[in-house]
C-alpha positions as CSV (number, residue, x, y, z in Angstrom):
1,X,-65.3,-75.3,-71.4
2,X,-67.5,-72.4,-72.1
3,X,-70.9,-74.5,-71.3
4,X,-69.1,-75.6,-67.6
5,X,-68.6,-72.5,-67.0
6,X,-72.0,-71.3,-67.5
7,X,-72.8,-74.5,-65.6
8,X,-71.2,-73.6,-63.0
9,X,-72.8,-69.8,-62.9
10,X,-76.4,-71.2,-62.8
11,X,-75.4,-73.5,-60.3
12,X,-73.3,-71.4,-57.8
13,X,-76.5,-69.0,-58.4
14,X,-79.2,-72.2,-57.7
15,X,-77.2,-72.0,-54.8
16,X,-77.2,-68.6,-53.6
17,X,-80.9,-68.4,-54.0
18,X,-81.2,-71.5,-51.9
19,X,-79.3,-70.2,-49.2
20,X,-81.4,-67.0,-49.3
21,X,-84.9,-68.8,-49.5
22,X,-83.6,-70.9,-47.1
23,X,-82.4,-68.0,-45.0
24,X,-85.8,-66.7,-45.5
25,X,-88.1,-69.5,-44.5
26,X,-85.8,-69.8,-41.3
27,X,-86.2,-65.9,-40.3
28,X,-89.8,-65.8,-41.1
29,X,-90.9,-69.5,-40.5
30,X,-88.6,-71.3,-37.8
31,X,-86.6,-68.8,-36.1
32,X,-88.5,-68.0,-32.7
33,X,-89.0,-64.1,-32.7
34,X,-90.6,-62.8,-29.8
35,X,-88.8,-60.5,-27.3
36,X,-90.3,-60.5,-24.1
37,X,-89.9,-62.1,-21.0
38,X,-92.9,-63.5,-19.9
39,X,-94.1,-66.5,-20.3
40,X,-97.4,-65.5,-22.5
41,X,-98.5,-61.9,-24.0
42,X,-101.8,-61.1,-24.9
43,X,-103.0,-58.6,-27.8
44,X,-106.6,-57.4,-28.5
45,X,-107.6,-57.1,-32.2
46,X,-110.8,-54.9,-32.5
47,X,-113.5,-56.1,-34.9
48,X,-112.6,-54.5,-38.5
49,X,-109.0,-53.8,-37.3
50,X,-106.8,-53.0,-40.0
51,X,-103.5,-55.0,-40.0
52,X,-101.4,-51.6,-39.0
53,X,-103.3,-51.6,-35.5
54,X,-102.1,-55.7,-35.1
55,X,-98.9,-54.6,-36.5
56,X,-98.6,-52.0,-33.7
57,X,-99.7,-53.9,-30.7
58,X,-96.9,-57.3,-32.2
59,X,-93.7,-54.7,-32.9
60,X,-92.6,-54.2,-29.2
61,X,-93.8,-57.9,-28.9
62,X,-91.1,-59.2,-31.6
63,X,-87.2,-58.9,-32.4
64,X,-88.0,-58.8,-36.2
65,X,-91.1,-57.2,-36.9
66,X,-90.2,-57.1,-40.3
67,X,-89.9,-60.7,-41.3
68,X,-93.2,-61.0,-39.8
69,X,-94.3,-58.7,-42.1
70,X,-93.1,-60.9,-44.7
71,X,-94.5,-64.2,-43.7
72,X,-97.8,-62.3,-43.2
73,X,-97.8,-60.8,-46.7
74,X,-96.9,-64.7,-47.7
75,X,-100.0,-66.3,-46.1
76,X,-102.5,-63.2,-47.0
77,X,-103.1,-62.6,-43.1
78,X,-102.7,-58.4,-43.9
79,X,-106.0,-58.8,-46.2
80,X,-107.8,-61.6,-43.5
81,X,-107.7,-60.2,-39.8
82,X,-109.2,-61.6,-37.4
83,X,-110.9,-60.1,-34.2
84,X,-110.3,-61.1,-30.7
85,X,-108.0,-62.0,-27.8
86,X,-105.1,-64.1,-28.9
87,X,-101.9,-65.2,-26.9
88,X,-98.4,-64.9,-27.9
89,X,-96.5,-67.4,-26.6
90,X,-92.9,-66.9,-25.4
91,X,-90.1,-68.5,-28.2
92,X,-93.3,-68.6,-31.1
93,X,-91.9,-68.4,-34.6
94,X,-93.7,-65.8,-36.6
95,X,-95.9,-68.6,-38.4
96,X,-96.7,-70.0,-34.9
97,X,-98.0,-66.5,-33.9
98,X,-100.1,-66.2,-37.2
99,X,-101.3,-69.3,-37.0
100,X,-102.3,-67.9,-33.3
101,X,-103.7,-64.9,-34.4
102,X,-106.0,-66.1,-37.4
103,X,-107.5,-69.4,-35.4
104,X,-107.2,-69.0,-31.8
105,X,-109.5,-66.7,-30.1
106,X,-109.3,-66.9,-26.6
107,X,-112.3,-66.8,-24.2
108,X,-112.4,-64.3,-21.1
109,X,-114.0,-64.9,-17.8
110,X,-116.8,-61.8,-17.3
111,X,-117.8,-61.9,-13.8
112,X,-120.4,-59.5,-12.3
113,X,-122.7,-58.9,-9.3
114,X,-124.2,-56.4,-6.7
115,X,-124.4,-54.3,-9.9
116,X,-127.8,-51.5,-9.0
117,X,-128.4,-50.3,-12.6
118,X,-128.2,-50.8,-16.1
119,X,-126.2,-48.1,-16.2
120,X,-123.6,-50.1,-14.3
121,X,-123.8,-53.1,-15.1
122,X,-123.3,-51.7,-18.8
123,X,-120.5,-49.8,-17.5
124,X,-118.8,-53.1,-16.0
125,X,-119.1,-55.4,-18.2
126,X,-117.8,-52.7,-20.9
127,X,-114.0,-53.5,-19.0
128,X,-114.0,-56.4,-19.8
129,X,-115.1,-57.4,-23.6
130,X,-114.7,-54.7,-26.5
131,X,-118.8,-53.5,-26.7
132,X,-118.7,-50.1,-24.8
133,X,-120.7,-48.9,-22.3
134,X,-123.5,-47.0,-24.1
135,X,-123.9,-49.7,-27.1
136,X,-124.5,-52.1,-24.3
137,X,-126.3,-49.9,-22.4
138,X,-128.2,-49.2,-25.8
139,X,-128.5,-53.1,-26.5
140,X,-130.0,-53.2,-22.8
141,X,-133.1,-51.1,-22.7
142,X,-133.8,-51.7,-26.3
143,X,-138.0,-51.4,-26.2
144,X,-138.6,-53.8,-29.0
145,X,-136.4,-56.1,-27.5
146,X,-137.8,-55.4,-23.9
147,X,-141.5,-56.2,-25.1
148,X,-140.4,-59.0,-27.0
149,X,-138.9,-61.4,-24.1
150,X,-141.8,-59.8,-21.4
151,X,-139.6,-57.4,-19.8
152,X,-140.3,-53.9,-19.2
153,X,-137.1,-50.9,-18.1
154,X,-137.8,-51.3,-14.5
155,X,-137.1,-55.1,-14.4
156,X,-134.9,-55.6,-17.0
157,X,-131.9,-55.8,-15.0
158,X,-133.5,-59.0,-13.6
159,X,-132.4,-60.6,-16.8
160,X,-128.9,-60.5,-16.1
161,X,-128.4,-63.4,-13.5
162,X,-124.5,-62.7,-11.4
163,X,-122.5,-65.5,-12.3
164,X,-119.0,-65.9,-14.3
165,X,-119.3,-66.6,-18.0
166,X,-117.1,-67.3,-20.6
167,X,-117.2,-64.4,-23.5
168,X,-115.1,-63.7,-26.6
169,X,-113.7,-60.0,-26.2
170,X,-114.7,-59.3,-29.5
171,X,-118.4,-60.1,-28.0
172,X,-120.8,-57.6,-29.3
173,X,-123.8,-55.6,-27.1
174,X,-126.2,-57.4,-28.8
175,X,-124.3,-60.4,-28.2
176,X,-123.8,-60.2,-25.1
177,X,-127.7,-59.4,-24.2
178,X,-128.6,-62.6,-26.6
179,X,-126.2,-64.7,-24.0
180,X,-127.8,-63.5,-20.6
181,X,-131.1,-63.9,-22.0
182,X,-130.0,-67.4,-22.7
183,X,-128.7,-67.8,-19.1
184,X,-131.8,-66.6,-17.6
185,X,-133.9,-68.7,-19.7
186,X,-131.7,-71.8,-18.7
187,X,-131.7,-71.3,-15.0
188,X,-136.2,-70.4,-14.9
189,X,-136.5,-74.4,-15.6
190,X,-140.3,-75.5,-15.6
191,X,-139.6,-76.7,-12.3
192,X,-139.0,-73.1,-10.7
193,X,-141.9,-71.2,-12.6
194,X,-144.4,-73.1,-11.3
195,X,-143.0,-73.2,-8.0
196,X,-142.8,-69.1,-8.6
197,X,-146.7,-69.3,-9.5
198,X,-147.3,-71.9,-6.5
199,X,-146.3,-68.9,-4.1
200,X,-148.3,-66.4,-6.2
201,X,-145.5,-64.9,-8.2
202,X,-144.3,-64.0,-11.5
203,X,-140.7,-64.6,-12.2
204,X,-140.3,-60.6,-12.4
205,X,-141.6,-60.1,-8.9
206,X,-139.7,-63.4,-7.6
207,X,-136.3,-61.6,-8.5
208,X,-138.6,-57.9,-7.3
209,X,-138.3,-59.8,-3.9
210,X,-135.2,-61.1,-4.0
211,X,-133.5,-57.9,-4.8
212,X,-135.0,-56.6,-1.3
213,X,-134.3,-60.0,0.6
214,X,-130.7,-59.4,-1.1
215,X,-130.4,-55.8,0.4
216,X,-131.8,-56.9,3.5
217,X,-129.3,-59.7,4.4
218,X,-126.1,-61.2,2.6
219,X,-126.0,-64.0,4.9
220,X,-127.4,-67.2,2.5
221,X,-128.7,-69.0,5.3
222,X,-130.7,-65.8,6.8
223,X,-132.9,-65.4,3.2
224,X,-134.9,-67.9,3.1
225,X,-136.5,-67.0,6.9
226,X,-136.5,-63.0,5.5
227,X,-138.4,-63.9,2.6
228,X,-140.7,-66.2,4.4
229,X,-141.4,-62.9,6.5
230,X,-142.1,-60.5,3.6
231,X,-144.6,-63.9,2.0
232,X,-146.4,-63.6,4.9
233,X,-147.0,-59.7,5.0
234,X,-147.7,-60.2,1.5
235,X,-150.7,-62.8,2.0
236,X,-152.0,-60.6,4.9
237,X,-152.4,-57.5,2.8
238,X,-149.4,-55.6,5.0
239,X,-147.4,-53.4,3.5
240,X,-143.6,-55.0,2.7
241,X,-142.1,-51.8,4.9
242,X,-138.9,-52.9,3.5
243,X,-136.1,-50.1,4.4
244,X,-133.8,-50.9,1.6
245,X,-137.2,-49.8,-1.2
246,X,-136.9,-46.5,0.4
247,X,-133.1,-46.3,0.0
248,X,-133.6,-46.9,-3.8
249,X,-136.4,-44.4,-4.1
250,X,-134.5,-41.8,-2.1
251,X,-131.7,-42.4,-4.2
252,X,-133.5,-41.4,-7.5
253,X,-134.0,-38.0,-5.7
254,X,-131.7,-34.8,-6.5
255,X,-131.5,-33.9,-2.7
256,X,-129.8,-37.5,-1.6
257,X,-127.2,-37.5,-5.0
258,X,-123.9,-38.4,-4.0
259,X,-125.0,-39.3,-0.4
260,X,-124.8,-42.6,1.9
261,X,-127.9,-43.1,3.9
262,X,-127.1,-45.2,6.9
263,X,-129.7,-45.2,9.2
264,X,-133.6,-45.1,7.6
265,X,-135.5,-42.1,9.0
266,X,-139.3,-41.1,9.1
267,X,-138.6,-38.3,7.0
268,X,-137.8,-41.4,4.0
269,X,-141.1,-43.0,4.5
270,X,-142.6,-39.8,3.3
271,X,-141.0,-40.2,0.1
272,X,-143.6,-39.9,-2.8
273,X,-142.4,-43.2,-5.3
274,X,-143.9,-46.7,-6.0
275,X,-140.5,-47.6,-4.5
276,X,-142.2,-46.6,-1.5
277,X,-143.7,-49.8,0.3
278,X,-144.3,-48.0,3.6
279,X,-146.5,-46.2,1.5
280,X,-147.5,-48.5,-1.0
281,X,-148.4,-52.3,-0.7
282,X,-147.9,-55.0,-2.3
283,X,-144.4,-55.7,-4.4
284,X,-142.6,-52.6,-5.7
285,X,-142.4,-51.9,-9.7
286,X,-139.2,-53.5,-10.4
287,X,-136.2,-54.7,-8.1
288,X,-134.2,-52.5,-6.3
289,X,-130.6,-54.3,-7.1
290,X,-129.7,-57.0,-8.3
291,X,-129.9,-60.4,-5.9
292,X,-127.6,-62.9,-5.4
293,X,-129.1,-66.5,-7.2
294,X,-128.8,-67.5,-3.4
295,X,-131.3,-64.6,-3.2
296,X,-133.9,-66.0,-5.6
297,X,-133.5,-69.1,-4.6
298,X,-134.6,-68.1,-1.0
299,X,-137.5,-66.7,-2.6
300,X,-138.7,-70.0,-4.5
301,X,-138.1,-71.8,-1.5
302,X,-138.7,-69.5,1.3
303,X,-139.1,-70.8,4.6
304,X,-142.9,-71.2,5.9
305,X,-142.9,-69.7,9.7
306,X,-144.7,-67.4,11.4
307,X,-142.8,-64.3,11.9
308,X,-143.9,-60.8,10.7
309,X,-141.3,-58.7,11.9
310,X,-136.9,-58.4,12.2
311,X,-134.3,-56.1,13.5
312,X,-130.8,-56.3,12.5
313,X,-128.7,-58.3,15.9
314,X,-126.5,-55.7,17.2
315,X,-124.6,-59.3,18.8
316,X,-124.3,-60.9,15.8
317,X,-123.6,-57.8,12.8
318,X,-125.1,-59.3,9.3
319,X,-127.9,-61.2,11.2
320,X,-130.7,-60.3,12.4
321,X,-133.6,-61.3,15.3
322,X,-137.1,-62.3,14.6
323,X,-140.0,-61.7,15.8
324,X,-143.6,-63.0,15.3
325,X,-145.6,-59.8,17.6
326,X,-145.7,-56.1,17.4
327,X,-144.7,-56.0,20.6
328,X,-141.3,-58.0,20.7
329,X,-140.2,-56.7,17.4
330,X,-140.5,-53.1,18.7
331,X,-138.0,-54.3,22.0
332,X,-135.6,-55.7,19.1
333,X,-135.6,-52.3,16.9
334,X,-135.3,-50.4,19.9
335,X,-132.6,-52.2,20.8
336,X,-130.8,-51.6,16.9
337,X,-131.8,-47.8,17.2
338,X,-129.6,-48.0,20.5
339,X,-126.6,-49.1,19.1
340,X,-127.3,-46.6,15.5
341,X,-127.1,-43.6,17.8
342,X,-124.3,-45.0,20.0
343,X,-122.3,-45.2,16.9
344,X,-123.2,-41.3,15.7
345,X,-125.2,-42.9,12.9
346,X,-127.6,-40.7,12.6
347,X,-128.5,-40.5,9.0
């Protein structure tokens, strides 16, 4: 009777701990815990992140934040975090969402273009992976790593070809620059170097050009004919006279800081800067922006004509009429200096 009894104990006790442990694994393993109503949440875990900062971006994600606490201790995830984007899924059970969070990084989409500078560029791209703005910045205008891959300050932003790419967040500045340089070396095939060299260029003063042709015209089907004009100026000796160079050189200048200049004036052709091509001939230093592929494609394959000269078409805004004499161009510009003063535009 006595041994039943303590038969019994143990068992009713087996028991009880089964139903806890199986009370447990259901709480912490099967029991969806998340607490939102959208379909899909996100969370950012920085690199080295301690499991307190994943903790605090999860707890007003989940109902229990304490059995996943639990199941995380259980699988050793507090001692093995894991940087990056990750998605919590709407009804996951806390060992779906580690599972998520240990082995599912998600890639971002980093898109950027018309970006002037470094400086901005850097500053864009810092929104949207975890590298700040002054590591990439850093990572950007590194010297050793600017002499290295043939680049020098003025035309490194050439490097970084506007496109959309997939990046981790956790993507580091160095990483990131390691990736565009890949990208740039991808799209300069053998194929478009030596067509670059055919029409006398290096691949620094194709983009050079391109950033102007950019500036000059959005309008994809326009480039090729600008850059076709500033080719043949360039194989005459004449001097680019390109109004967006002085633009950028004014720009660099204290007294235009925090200005828009609309309409190009004689005083900025005075402007002392190898920006300067009224001044100066030949290509400018470095580019002026940063062009559109369309851009440098118009470049590589600009289109062979005769034209020297163009005036933006007051008819037709974004395009812009050609001209192949002195003579007719001056009619055309008189014509866009019409319409400028019209306007008010007078700077």
């Amino acid at each position: 009777m006595y041994i039943k009894k303590i038969l019994l104990t143990i068992l009713v006790i087996g028991l009880i701990v089964a139903a806890f442990f199986a009370n447990f694994v259901y709480k912490a393993m099967l029991k969806p815990n998340t607490t939102f109503n959208n379909e899909v949440a996100y969370i950012f875990v920085p690199t080295k992140a301690s499991y307190d900062q994943v903790r605090n971006q999860l707890k007003p994600l989940l109902n229990d934040i304490d059995s996943f606490d639990d199941l995380a201790e259980q699988k050793k995830y507090t001692t093995n975090i894991k940087a990056g984007r990750f998605a919590i899924k709407k009804g996951m059970t806390n060992n779906d969402i580690i599972n998520s969070i240990r082995s599912k990084n998600l890639p971002i989409k980093v898109s950027f273009n018309n970006q002037s500078t470094l400086e901005k560029l850097a500053g864009r791209v810092s929104k949207e992976i975890e590298a700040d703005s002054i590591s990439l910045l850093n990572a950007m205008k590194n010297a050793s790593f600017l002499t290295k891959n043939k680049f020098k300050e003025e035309t490194a932003l050439g490097m970084y070809l506007p496109n959309s790419y997939e990046f981790f967040w956790n993507t580091s500045a160095k990483s990131f620059r390691s990736r565009m340089l890949k990208e740039y070396n991808r799209f300069w095939t053998d194929a478009k170097i030596k067509k670059a060299h055919d029409n006398g260029l290096s691949q620094d003063q194709v983009i050079a050009l391109a950033s102007i042709v950019y500036e000059e015209s959005k309008q994809a089907s326009e480039q090729p004919i600008i850059a076709g004009v500033y080719m043949n100026r360039l194989k005459i000796g004449m001097p680019l006279q390109a109004d967006p160079t002085l633009k950028f050189a004014a720009y660099k200048l204290p007294k235009y800081k925090n200005t828009v200049i609309k309409r190009v004036l004689n005083v900025h052709k005075d402007i002392v800067s190898p920006y300067n091509t009224y001044k100066n001939r030949g290509l400018p230093p470095g580019l002026i922006a940063m062009p559109d592929i369309s851009a440098i494609n118009a470049v590589l394959n600009y289109e062979k004509h005769k034209y020297l000269y163009f005036a933006a078409d007051t008819k037709r805004f974004g395009f812009h009429k050609f001209a192949k004499t002195l003579s007719q161009h001056n009619v055309n510009a008189r014509e866009y200096q019409r319409y400028l003063s019209s306007q008010g535009i007078n700077k």
